[in-house]
C-alpha positions in Angstrom: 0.0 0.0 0.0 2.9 2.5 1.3 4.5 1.9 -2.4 1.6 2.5 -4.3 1.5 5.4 -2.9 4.8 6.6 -3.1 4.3 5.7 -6.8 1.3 7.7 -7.3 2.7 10.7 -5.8 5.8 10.1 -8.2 3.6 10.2 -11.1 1.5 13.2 -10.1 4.9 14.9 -9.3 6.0 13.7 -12.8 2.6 14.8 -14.6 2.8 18.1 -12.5 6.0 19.4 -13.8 5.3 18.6 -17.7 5.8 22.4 -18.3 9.6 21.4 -18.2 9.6 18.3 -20.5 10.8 19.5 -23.1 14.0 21.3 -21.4 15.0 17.3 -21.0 13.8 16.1 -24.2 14.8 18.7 -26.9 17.9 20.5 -27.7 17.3 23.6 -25.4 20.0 24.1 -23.1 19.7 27.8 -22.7 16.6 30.1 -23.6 17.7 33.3 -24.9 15.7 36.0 -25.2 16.2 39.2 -27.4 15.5 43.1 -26.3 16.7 46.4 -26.9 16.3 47.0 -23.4 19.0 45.0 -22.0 22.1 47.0 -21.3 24.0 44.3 -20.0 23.4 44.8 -16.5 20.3 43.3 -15.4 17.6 45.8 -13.2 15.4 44.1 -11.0 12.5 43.7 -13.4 14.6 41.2 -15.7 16.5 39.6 -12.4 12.9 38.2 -11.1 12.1 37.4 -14.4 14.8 35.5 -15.2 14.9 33.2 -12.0 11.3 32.9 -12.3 11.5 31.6 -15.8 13.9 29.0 -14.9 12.8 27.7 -12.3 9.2 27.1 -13.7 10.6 26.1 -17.2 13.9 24.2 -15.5 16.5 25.4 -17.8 18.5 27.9 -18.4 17.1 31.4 -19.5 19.2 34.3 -20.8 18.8 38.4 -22.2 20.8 38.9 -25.5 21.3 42.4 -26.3 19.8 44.3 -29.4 20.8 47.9 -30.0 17.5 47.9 -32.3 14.5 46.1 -34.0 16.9 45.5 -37.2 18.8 43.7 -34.8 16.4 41.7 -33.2 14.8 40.2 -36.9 18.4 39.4 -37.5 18.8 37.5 -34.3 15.2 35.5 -34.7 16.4 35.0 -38.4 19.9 33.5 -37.5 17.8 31.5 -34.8 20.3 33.6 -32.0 17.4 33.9 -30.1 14.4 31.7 -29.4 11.9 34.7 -27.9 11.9 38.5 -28.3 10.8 41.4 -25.3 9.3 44.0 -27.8 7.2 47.3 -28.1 4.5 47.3 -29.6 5.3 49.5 -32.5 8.1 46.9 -33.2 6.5 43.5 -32.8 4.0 45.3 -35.6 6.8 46.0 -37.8 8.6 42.6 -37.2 5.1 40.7 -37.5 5.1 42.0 -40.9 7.6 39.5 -41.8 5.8 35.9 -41.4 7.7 33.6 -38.7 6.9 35.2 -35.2 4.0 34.7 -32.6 2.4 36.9 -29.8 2.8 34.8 -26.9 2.4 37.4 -23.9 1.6 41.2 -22.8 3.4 42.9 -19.5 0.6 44.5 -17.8 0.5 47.8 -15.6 0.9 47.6 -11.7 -3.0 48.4 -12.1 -3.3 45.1 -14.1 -4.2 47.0 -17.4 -2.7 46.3 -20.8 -1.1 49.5 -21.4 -1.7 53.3 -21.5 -2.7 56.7 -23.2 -1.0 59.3 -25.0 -1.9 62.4 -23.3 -1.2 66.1 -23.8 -1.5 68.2 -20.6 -1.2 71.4 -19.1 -0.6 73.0 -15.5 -4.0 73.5 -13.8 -3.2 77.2 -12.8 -2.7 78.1 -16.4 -6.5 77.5 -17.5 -5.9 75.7 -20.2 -8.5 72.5 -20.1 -9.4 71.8 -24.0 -7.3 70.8 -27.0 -8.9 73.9 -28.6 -7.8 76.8 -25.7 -4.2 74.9 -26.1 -4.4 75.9 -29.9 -1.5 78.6 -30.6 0.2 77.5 -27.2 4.2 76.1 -27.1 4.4 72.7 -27.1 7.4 70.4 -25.2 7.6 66.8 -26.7 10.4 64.2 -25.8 12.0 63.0 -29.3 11.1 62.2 -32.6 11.8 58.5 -31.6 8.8 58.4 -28.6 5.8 56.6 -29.6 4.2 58.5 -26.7 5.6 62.0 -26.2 5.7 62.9 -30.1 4.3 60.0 -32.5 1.1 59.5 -31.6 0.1 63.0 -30.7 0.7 64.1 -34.1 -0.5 61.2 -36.1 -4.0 61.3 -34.4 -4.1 65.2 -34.5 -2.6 65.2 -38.4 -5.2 62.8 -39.2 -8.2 64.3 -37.6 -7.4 67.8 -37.8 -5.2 68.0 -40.7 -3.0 70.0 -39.5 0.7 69.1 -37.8 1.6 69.8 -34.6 4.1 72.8 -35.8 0.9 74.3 -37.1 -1.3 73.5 -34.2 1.3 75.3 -31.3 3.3 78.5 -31.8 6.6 76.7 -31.1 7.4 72.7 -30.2 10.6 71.5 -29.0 12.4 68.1 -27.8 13.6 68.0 -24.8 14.2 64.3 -24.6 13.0 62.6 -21.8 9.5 62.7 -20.2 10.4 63.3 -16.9 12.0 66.3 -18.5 8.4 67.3 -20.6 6.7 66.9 -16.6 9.7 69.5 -15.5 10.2 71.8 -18.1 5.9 72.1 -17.9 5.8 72.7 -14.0 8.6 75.8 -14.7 7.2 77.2 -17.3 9.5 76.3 -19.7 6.2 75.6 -22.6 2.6 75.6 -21.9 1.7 72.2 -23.4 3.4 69.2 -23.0 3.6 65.4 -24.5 3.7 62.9 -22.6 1.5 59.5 -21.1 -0.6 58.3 -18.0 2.0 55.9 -16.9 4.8 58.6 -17.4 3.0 61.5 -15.8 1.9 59.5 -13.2 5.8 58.3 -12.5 7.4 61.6 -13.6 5.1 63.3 -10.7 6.6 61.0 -8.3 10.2 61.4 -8.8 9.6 65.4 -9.1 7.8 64.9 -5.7 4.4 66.5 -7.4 1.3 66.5 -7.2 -0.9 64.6 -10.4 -3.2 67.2 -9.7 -1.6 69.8 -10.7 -1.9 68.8 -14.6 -4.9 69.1 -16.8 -5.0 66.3 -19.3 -6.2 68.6 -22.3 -6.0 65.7 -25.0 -6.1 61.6 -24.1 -5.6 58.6 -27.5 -6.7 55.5 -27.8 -5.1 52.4 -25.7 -1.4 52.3 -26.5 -0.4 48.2 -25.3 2.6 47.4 -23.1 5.5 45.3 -24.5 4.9 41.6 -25.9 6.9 38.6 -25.4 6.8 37.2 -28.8 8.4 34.0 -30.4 10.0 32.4 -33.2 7.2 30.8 -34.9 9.2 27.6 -35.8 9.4 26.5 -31.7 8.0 23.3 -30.8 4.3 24.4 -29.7 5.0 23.0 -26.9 8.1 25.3 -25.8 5.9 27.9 -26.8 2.9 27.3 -24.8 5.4 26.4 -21.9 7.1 29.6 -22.5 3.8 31.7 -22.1 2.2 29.6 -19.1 5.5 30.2 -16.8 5.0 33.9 -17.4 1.4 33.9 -16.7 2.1 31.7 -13.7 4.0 34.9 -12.4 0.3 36.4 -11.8 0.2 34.9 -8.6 3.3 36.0 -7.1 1.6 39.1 -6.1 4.2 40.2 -3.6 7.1 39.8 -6.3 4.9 41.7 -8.6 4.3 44.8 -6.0 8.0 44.6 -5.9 9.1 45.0 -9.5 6.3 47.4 -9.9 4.7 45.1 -12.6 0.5 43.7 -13.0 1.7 40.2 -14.1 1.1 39.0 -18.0 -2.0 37.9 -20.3 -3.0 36.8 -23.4 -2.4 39.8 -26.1 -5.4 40.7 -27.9 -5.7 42.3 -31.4 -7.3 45.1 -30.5 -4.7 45.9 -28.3 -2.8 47.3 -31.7 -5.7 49.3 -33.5 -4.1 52.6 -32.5 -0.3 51.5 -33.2 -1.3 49.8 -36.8 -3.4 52.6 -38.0 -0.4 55.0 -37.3 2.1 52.8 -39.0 -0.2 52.5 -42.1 -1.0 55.9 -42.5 2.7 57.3 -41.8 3.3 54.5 -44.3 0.6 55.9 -47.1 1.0 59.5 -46.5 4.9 58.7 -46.6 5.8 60.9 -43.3 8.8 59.7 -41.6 9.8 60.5 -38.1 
C-alpha cells in the first residue's frame, strides 16, 4: 500500500512538472531572449524574471542584447534567439515579416494592458481643452517616442489635418518625459507630451502632485510590451514559454516589488491605435 502510494505521488509529481519536459527532451540548453532594453546589466525587473522563468521552465534562460528592432529580426532570423521582449510598435513592424507569434503582454501595476498618450497642461494656467491649447508652445520628448511625439501628431494630423508645428506657436524636444513633466511645471512651454504611466511616474520622482496637470488631449489604448516567439518552436516550448510567465500572476508580492501587474494573453485590438499609425505614416509617406 505504502509503495503504491509513493508511486502515485511520483507520477502526479511527474505529470505536475510537464511544463519542463521539453528542457529534458529537446535540444534547449539555454533560452535566450532578445530586447533592446538590456544593457548588459540586469535591473530588478529582468532579475525576477529571469529566475522565475527557470525555475518554472527548469532550464536555463538568458537576455541577449539588441541595439535595435533591425537587430532583433536578424537574431530571430539567424535562430540567436528563441523569444523576443518588444514594443508594440516593433512587434507590428517585425510581425510584418511571417515567422513570429504573440505569446504574452506585461501588464501595468494596475493590471491594465497598457496606457494613453496624453497632452496636458498646469492646472493654474486654465488651459483645459485641446482647442484653448491651440496657438500655445508645445514640449515633446524626441522624434523616436511613440508616446511624447508620435502618436500625438498622427492622431491630431489625421483628424485635424494640421501638424503639430501648425497646431502650437513653437514645439521642442527636450528628450525625456520626466523632462516634458519639468520643463511644464517651470514654465519652460505651456503644453506638454507625454502618457498616463509617465505622468503618473514623472510626478513622483519630481515629488508633485498629479493634480496639478490638466489632461487637455487623451488617444486610444497604446499596449505594453509583448513577449513574442519564433514561430518555428515546438508548440509545446511555446505554450510552456507563455504559461510560466502567466504563472507569475500569482506572485503578487514579487509583482508589488518590480512594480509590474503580471502577463495575459495579447489581444488584437490591443494594436488598432499602433497599426493605424504605421499604415497611415506609411501611405502618406511621413517619416519621423
Amino acid at each position: 500500500m505504502r509503495k503504491y502510494i509513493f508511486l502515485l505521488a511520483l507520477a502526479l509529481c511527474i505529470s505536475g512538472n510537464a511544463g519542463i519536459a521539453f528542457a529534458q527532451q529537446g535540444s534547449f540548453s539555454t533560452l535566450r531572449i532578445g530586447t533592446t532594453n538590456y544593457t548588459g546589466k540586469l535591473d530588478n525587473i529582468w532579475e525576477a524574471l529571469l529566475s522565475h522563468l527557470q525555475i518554472k521552465l527548469g532550464v536555463k534562460c538568458s537576455l541577449v542584447k539588441a541595439n535595435d528592432l533591425a537587430q532583433i529580426q536578424d537574431q530571430l532570423k539567424t535562430k540567436q534567439i528563441e523569444f523576443a521582449f518588444l514594443t508594440p510598435a516593433d512587434y507590428l513592424s517585425a510581425s510584418k515579416q511571417p515567422g513570429l507569434d504573440a505569446l504574452a503582454i506585461q501588464l501595468l501595476p494596475d493590471g491594465s494592458p497598457g496606457y494613453y498618450a496624453v497632452l496636458v497642461t498646469k492646472k493654474s494656467s486654465g488651459i483645459t481643452t485641446l482647442d484653448q491649447a491651440k496657438g500655445k508652445s508645445l514640449g515633446l520628448v524626441s522624434k523616436d517616442s511613440v508616446s511624447g511625439f508620435q502618436v500625438q501628431g498622427y492622431v491630431l494630423q489625421k483628424s485635424l489635418n494640421q501638424p503639430l508645428s501648425a497646431l502650437f506657436s513653437k514645439t521642442s524636444f527636450v528628450g525625456t518625459h520626466i523632462g516634458v513633466i519639468s520643463g511644464l511645471q517651470k514654465g519652460a512651454f505651456d503644453v506638454g507630451a507625454t502618457n498616463t504611466k509617465d505622468l503618473k511616474n514623472s510626478c513622483k520622482i519630481l515629488n508633485l502632485d498629479p493634480a496639478q496637470f490638466n489632461i487637455v488631449w487623451k488617444s486610444e489604448l497604446i499596449p505594453e510590451s509583448i513577449f513574442a516567439a519564433r514561430k518555428d518552436l515546438p508548440p509545446e516550448l511555446k505554450k510552456n514559454f507563455a504559461d510560466a510567465l502567466f504563472s507569475m500572476n500569482s506572485e503578487k508580492k514579487q509583482l508589488e516589488a518590480i512594480n509590474i501587474g503580471g502577463y495575459a494573453k495579447p489581444k488584437e485590438e490591443y494594436f488598432s491605435l499602433i497599426r493605424g499609425m504605421q499604415e497611415y505614416l506609411q501611405k502618406q509617406k511621413i517619416i519621423y
